[in-house]
C-alpha positions, 0 to 999 in steps of 0.5 A, a space after each residue: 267763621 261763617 259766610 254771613 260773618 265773613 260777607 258783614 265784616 269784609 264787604 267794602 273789600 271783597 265788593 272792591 274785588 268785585 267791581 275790578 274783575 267786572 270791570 274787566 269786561 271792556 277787554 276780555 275776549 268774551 266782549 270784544 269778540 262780539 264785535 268781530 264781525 263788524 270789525 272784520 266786516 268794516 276793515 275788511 279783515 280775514 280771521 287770520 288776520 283779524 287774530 293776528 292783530 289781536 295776537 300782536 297787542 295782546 302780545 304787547 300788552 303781556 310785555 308791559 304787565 311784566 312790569 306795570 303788574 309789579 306797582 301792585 306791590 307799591 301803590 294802593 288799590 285805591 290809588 291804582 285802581 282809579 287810574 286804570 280804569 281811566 285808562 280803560 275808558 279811554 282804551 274803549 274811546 280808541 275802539 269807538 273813534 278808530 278808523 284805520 286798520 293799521 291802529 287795530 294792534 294799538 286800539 287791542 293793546 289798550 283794552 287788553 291791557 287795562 281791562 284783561 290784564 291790570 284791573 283784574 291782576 289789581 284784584 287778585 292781588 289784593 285779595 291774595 295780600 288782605 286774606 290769609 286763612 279765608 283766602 280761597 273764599 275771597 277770591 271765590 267772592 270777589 272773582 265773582 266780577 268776571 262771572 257776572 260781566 260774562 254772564 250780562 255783558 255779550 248777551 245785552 251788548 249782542 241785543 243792544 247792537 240791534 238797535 244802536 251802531 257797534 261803535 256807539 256801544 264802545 262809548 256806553 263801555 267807557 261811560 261804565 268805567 268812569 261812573 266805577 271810579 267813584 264807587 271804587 274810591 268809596 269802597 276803599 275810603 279805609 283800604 287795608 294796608 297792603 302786606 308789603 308795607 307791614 313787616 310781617 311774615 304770617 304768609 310765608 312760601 316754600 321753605 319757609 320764606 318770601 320767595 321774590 320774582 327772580 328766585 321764583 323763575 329760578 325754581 323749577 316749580 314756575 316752569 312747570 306751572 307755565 303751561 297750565 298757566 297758558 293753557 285756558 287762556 289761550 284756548 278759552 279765548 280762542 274759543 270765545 274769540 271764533 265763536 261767530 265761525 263757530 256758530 256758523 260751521 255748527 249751524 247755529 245762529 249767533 244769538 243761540 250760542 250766545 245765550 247759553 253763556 249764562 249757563 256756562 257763567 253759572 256753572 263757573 261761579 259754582 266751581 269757583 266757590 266750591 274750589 275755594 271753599 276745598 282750597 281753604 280746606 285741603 290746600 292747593 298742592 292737593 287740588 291745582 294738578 287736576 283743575 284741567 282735567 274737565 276743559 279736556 272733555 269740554 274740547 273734545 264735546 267742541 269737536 264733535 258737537 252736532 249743534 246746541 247740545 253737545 255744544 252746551 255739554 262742552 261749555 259745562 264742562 269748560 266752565 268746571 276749569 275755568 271756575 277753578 282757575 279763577 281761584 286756586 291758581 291765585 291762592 297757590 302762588 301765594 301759598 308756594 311763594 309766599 305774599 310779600 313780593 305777591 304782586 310781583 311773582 304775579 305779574 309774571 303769571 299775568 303776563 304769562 296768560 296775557 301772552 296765551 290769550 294773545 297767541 290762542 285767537 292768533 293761531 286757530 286764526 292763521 289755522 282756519 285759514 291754512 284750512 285746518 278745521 276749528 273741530 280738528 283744532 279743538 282736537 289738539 287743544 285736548 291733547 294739550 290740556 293732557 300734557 300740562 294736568 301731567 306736567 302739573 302732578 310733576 311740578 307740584 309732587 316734586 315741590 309739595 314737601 318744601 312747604 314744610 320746610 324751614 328757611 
């Protein structure tokens, strides 16, 4: 099937997709640490501290999403959906409105769950149970949503702050999560049955069968996709959640780092379709243990960037991986364990990387204030992403023959 066919025949779906990961943003990293620094500034708090409070409702959020990540295998996108995103306007009224330090953990709790954790598990759920032989290319569509906030969002709230107060541009957030309601409803007027509501099998896991959450966390294959599941997004969001002390030990000024995330977006959103078009070709046995090898470099460039440029060859590097993981991680889990309790063994993936996003920013915090060095840091992370690329050629060699074998 073509790609122009493909776009015709399932626009209102894939757009659905779209509309969830871009909306997203509120509670990515990527947006709330633009705020930072009149966070910090405001309730005076050290980066330690400041990355421990994100740590610990991020942290709270990643329990939740263990649980609420499994209603995506009852209740329609159209009907979940709505909901979250009212949740998420009012995650970012709560930023808007808080005045005391000590409901920071409960204002990020909100915004990290809602937007990082249930609009885009919604997403990738979705497309994992409504494609089968195109899923790789839905999800490269679809997840176009996070490249697209990525890219707009930092760069016209940084400018937008120059004008309007930090927290007036939190009550704009939630005027866009509720004018996306509507959209979404009109999108999904004829949503597709989810899988779990038709008795088929046409999607089947490892030895032939639907694998449920609590067999998948019995198999070996779970554990050792764990690390590579925490791995970007701990550091990722550590890097994007420091990136004002970033630009001020590079000697940069915010805005300059700032406007090379476009590029950065750019190259994600090539990655991504490219990895998605490979996987709908080759597999993701044959591609998911080495979608980690290029965010190594990228580190590496972080620690030793002198200023602008290298910086910006770390971030291309960074964004290969990050592209990749956008798509062939979700198409594996389908393909290992099957699409019927999809939403379900994905939670627990979700909650996974919730948690890595939660414990990054909190560590590399309470380190620069121990005195261990962000270059130094970023040192280490790139020894971590060696370790779960060989954890992944482990787990998935050993896993791959059961894909041929009957239940």
């Amino acid at each position: 099937m073509s790609t122009l066919r493909f776009l015709r025949d399932n626009l209102p779906w894939l757009s659905a997709g779209m509309l969830l990961t871009f909306m997203s943003g509120p509670g990515q990293t990527f947006f709330i640490s633009i705020f930072a620094g009149h966070i910090r500034e405001e309730f005076g708090l050290t980066h330690g501290q400041w990355g421990t409070i994100y740590t610990l409702g991020t942290g709270a959020s990643a329990i939740l999403m263990v649980w609420a990540g499994g209603l995506t295998d009852r209740f329609r996108v159209r009907a979940l959906g709505a909901v979250v995103l009212v949740l998420t306007a009012s995650a970012c009224l709560f930023m808007a409105s808080v005045r005391a330090a000590w409901l920071l953990p409960f204002v990020i709790f909100a915004l990290r769950f809602t937007g990082q954790g249930m609009t885009s598990h919604l997403a990738v759920v979705a497309m994992s149970r409504w494609f089968i032989a195109t899923r790789g290319r839905a999800l490269s569509i679809a997840t176009l949503g996070f490249t697209l906030g990525e890219a707009v969002l930092p760069v016209t709230f940084v400018a937008l702050m120059a004008l309007f107060d930090w927290r007036l541009l939190w009550v704009l957030a939630a005027g866009i999560a509720i004018a996306a309601i509507p959209v979404l409803l009109l999108l999904l007027r004829q949503e597709r049955t989810p899988q779990s509501f038709a008795q088929s099998d046409s999607t089947l896991g490892m030895q032939g069968r639907h694998w449920t959450r609590n067999q998948a966390l019995r198999h070996f294959l779970f554990w050792f996709m764990v690390p590579a599941m925490l791995g970007p997004a701990a550091f990722n969001t550590a890097f994007f959640f420091h990136q004002v002390h970033y630009a001020e030990i590079k000697g940069l000024a915010h805005i300059e780092l700032v406007s090379l995330f476009p590029i950065y977006t750019g190259l994600s959103v090539i990655s991504m379709m490219i990895g998605g078009a490979l996987l709908d070709r080759l597999g993701t046995a044959r591609l998911m243990p080495f979608t980690q090898l290029p965010i190594i470099i990228g580190f590496l460039c972080y620690s030793i960037a002198p200023g602008l440029g290298m910086t910006l060859l770390g971030l291309l590097f960074m964004a290969m991986t990050t592209g990749a993981m956008m798509t062939v991680p979700n198409a594996f889990w389908a393909e290992f364990y099957g699409t019927r309790y999809i939403g379900s063994v994905k939670a627990m993936i979700a909650a996974v990387m919730v948690f890595g996003s939660a414990i990054g920013p909190g560590i590399t915090g309470l380190g620069i204030d121990a005195g261990l060095g962000i270059e130094t840091q970023f040192l280490i992370i790139a020894s971590y992403f060696l370790f779960t690329t060989l954890m992944m050629i482990i787990g998935v060699g050993r896993a791959r023959a059961l894909l041929s074998v009957s239940a």
